[in-house]
C-alpha positions as CSV (number, residue, x, y, z in Angstrom):
1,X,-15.7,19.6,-96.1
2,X,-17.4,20.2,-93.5
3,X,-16.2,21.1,-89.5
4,X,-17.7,20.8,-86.0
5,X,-15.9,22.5,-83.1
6,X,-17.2,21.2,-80.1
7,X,-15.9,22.8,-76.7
8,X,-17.2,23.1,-72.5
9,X,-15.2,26.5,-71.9
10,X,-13.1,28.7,-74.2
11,X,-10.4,30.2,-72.0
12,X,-7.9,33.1,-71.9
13,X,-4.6,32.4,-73.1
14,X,-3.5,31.6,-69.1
15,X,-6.6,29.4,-69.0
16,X,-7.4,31.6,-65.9
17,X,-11.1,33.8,-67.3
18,X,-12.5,34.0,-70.1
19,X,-11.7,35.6,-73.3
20,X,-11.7,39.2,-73.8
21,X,-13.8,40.7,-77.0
22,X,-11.7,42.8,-79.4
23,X,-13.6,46.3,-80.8
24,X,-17.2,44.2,-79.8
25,X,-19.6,44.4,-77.3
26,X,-22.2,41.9,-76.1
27,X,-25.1,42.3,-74.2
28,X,-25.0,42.5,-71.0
29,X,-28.2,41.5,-69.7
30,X,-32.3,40.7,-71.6
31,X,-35.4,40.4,-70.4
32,X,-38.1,38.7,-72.4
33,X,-41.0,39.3,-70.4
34,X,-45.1,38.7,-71.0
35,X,-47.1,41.7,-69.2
36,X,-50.1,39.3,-69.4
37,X,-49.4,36.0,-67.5
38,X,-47.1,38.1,-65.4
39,X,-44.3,35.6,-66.5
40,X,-40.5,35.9,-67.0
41,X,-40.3,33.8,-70.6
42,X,-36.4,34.0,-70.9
43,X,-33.8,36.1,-69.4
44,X,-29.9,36.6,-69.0
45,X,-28.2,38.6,-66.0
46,X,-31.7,39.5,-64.6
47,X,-33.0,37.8,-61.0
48,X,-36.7,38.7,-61.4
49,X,-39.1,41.2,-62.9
50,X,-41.4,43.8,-60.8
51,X,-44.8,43.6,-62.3
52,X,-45.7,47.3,-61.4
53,X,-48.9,48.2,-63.2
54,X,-50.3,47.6,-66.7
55,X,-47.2,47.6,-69.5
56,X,-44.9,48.5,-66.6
57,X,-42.1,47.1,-65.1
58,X,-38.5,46.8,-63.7
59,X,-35.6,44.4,-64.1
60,X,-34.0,43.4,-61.4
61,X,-30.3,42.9,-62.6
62,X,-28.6,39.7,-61.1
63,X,-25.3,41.4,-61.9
64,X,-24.9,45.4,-61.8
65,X,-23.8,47.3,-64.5
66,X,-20.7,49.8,-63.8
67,X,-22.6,53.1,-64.0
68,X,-26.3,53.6,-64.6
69,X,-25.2,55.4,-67.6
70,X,-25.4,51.9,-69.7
71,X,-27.6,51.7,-72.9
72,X,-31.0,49.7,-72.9
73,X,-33.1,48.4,-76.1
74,X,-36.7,47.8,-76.0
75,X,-39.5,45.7,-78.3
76,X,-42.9,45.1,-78.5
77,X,-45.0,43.0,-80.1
78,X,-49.2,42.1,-79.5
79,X,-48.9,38.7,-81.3
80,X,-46.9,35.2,-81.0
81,X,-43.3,34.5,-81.8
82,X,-43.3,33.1,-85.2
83,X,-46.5,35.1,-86.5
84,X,-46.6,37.9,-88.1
85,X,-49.6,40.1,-87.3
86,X,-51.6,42.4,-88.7
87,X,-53.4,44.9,-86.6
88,X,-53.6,48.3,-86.9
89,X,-53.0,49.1,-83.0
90,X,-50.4,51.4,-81.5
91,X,-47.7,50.0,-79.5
92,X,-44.8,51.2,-77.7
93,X,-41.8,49.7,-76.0
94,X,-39.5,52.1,-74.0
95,X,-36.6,51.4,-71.6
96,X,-34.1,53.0,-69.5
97,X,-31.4,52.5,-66.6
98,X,-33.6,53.1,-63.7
99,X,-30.5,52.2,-61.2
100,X,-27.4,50.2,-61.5
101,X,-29.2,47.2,-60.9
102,X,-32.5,48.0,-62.1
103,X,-34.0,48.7,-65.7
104,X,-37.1,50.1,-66.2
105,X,-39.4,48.4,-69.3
106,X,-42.5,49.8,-70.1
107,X,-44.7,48.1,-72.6
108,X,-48.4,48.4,-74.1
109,X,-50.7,48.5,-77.1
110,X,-53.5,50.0,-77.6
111,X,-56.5,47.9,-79.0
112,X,-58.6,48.6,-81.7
113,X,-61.1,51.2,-79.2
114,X,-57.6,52.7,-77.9
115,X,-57.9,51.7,-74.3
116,X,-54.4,50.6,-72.9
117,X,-53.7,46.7,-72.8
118,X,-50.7,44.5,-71.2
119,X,-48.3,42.9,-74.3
120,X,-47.7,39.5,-73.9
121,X,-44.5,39.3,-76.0
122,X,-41.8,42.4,-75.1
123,X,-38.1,42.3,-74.4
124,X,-35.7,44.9,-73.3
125,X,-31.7,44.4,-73.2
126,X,-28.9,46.0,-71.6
127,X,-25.8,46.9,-73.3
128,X,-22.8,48.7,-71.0
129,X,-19.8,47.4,-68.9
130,X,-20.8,45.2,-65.5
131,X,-19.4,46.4,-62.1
């Protein structure tokens, strides 16, 4: 059998905040971001992206992070979500807290003659406790 649970809000026990995870963590903010139409595809707990040259950026956090001592995870990829690729070109995804409020992404590949290239599909998320 069979069981749906369908629910608005899932409260603390004084129905007052939410709940409270137990030995987990969630992320705290992403960033999916394509370097080549300049465009914010999907996002959570960030206001806007700084397009700052070619594969660089910065997220612009809508909600601080405690510290800027928080943990960020970056990916890269030269092809479409839902393909697999493959070329034999270098990419690299790195991030780190740049401020409080602000991660720094940086993002390229290199095509087949090695010059540098935007990606169009990276991400970066943001794992830590909010301020």
């Amino acid at each position: 059998m069979t069981s749906v649970l369908n629910v608005d809000t899932i409260a603390d026990k004084a129905g007052t905040g939410p709940v409270t995870l137990t030995k987990q963590s969630s992320a705290k903010a992403f960033n999916a971001y394509d370097f080549v139409n300049d465009a914010q595809r999907d996002s959570f707990n960030v206001s806007s992206t700084t397009n700052r040259n070619t594969g660089s950026s910065y997220a612009n956090l809508t909600n601080a992070m405690g510290t800027a001592t928080y943990i960020t995870v970056s990916s890269s990829s030269p092809v479409a979500i839902g393909s697999m690729g493959t070329n034999n070109y270098n990419r690299a995804a790195i991030s780190s807290p740049d401020t409080a409020s602000r991660i720094s992404h940086n993002s390229f590949t290199t095509n087949g003659s090695g010059s540098i290239q935007n990606d169009p599909y990276t991400a970066v998320v943001a794992h830590g406790d909010l301020a």
